[in-house]
C-alpha positions in Angstrom: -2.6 25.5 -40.7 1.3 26.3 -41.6 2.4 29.1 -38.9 4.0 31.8 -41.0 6.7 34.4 -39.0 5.5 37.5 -38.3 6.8 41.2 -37.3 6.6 39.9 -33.5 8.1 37.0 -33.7 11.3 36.9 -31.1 13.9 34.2 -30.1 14.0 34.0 -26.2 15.2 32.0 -23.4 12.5 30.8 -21.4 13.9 30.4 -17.5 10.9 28.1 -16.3 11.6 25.4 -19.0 15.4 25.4 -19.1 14.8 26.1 -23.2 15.3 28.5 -25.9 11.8 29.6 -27.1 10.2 31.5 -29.9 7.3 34.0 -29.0 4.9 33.7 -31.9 2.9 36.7 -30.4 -0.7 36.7 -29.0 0.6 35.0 -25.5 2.1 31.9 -28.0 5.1 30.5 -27.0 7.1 27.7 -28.6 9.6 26.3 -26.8 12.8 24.7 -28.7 14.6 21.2 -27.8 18.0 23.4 -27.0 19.1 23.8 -23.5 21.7 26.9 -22.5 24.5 24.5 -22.5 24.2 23.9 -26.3 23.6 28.1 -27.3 25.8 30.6 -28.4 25.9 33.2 -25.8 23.7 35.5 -27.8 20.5 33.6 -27.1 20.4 33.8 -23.4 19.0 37.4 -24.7 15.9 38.3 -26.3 16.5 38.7 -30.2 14.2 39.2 -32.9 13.6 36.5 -35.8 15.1 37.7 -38.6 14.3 38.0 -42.1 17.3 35.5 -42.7 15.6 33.4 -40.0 12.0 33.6 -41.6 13.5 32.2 -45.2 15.3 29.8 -43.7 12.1 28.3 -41.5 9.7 29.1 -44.5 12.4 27.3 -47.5 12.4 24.1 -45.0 8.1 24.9 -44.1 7.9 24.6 -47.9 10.7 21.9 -48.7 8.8 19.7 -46.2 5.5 19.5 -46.7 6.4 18.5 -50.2 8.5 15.5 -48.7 6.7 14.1 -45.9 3.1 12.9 -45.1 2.9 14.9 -42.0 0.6 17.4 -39.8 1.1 21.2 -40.2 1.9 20.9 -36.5 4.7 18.7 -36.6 5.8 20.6 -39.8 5.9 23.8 -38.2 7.6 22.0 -34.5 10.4 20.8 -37.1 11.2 24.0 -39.0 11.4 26.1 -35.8 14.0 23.7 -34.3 16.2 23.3 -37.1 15.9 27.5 -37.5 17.0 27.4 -33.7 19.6 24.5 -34.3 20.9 26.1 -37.6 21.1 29.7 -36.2 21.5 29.6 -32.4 23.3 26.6 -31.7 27.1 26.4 -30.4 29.6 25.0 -33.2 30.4 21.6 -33.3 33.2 19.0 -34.1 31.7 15.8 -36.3 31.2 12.5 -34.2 30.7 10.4 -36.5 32.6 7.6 -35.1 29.3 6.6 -33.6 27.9 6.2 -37.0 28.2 3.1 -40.1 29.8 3.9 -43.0 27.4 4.3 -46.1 28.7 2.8 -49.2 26.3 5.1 -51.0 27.8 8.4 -52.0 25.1 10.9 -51.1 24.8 15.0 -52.0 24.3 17.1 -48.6 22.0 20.0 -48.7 19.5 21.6 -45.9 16.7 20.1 -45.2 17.4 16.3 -46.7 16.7 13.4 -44.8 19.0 10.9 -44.7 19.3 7.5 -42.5 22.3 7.2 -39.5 23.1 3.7 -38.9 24.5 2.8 -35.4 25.4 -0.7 -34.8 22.3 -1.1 -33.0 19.6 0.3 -35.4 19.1 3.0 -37.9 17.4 7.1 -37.4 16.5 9.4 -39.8 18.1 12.2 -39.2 17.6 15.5 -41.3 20.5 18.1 -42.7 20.3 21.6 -41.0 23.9 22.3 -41.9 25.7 21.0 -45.2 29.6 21.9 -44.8 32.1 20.7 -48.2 32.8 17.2 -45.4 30.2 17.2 -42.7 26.8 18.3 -41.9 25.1 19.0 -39.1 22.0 17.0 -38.7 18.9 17.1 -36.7 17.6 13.5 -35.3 14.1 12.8 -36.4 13.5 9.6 -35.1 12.1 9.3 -31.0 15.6 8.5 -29.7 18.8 7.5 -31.5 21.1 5.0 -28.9 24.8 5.9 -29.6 25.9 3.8 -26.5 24.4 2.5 -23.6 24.7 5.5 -21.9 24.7 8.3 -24.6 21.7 8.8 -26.7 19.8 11.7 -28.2 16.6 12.8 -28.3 13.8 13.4 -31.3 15.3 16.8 -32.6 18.7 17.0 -31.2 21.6 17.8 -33.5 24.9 16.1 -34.2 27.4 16.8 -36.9 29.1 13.9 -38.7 31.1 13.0 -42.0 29.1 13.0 -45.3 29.8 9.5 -45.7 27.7 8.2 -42.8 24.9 9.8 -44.4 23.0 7.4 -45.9 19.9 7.4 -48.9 16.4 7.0 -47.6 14.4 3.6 -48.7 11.9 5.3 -51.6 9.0 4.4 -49.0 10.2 6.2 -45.9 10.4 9.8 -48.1 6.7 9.8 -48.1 5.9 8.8 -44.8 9.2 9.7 -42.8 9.3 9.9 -39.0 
């Protein structure tokens, strides 16, 4: 079952974990992929989950389960992050230096998955942000390797050029990540 926000729903930073967390009431806790180092000062504190937070998590909820073969669990584990990423997150300058060019011109919007080549192998990676040239982008895959001693992990963000973004194989839209 889809988790839907509530009255009591409430952004937090839990100190045991290291993590910014959501309180889904009745003693549930969900605990985000974003350390303090990558949040805007604001979410050291307790704040409440918006309404502009709620249509943001339930547009991607819904814009999701109609693109991927997935569980309501990972659904829901998805959605909260990129509502974390896209709301509570520092700014950041693209990288995409550590990205392919794709010779496919692509349209950007929230909550598309695209592929990020490196020159090692190829993530999905899913929109969270779409400026007029970059986007920020959440990796979907395990790991992306963007050198042999930088990588990122399943559901951290980078931002990078539209043109790295490339189109999804028709087979990997159904049955992404």
């Amino acid at each position: 079952m889809l988790l839907m926000p509530k009255r009591d729903w409430q952004w937090g930073y839990n100190e045991t974990h290291g993590v910014l967390s959501v309180s889904l009431g009745d003693d549930m806790e969900f605990l985000s992929a974003y350390k303090l180092k990558t949040l805007i000062p604001d979410a050291k504190e307790p704040m409440e989950f918006s309404v502009e937070h709620a249509k943001f998590y339930i547009d991607l909820v819904d814009r999701l389960s109609k693109s991927l073969a997935l569980n309501d669990a990972l659904i829901v584990q998805i959605a909260l992050n990129a509502t974390a990423a896209h709301f509570l997150l520092k700014p950041q300058m693209p990288k995409s230096w550590f990205f392919n060019v794709s010779h496919q011109c692509v349209y950007s919007e929230v909550g598309k998955l695209f592929q990020l080549t490196t020159s090692e192998h190829t993530v999905l990676a899913m929109v969270i942000e779409s400026g007029l040239q970059a986007s920020l982008v959440m990796i979907m895959s395990v790991e992306c390797r963007l050198t042999d001693t930088k990588k990122l992990k399943q559901f951290e963000t980078i931002k990078v050029m539209h043109d790295r973004l490339a189109p999804l194989p028709i087979q990997k839209q159904v049955n992404a990540a």
